[in-house]
N, C-alpha and C positions, 0 to 999 in steps of 0.2 A: 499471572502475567508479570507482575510487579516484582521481582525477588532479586537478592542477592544470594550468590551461590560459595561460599567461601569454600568449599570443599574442593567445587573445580577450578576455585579463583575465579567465575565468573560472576561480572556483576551486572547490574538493568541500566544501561545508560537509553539516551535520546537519542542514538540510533537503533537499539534495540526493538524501542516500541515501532519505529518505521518496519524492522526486520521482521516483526511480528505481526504486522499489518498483510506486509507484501505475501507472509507465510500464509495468513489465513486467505490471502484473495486468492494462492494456487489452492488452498485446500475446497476453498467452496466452487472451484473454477466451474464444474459442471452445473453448479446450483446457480448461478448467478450468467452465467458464460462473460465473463469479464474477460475482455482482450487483453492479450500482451499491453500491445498500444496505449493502453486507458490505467493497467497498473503503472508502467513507466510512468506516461505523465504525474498521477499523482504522487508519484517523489521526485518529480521534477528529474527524471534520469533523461538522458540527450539518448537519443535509439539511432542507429544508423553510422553512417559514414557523411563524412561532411557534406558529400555531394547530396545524400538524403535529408540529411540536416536544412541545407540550403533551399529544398523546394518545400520542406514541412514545419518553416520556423515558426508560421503563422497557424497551423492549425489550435480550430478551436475546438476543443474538446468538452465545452464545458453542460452539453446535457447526455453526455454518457459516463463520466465523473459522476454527476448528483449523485444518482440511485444509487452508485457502489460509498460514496460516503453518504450516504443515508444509511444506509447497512450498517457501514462503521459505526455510525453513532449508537445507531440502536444495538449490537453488540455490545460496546461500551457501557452502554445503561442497564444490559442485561445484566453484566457481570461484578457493575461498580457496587460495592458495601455500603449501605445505607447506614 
């Protein structure tokens, strides 16, 4: 997950690991069934058109968030070097 790729000039910044994240919640989609809706939020990405915007500024998302970052985490732990 962590690398620098000088060959293709690519390197690992702080968006990357977002990019990595968002990759892995399409890849486990069917395992987990994480909504569109539920990935957005957790990068804070705005979905819609203003006028959607306007009637969903208030939604709270925050216990169908948990379980997919609880995921995270424990991925994370799975793969971190001791």
């Amino acid at each position: 997950m962590g690398f620098n790729d000088e060959s293709r000039e690519r390197k690992q910044i702080v968006h990357s690991f977002r990019g990595t994240f968002r990759s892995l919640c399409d890849t486990y989609q069917n395992e987990h069934n994480i909504s569109f809706e539920i990935k957005e939020a957790v990068l804070d990405h705005h979905i819609g058109n203003e006028v959607t915007q306007a009637y969903n500024h208030k939604a709270d998302y925050t216990e169908q968030i948990r379980p997919l970052l609880q995921w995270w985490a424990d991925y994370l732990d799975r793969i971190r070097v001791t």
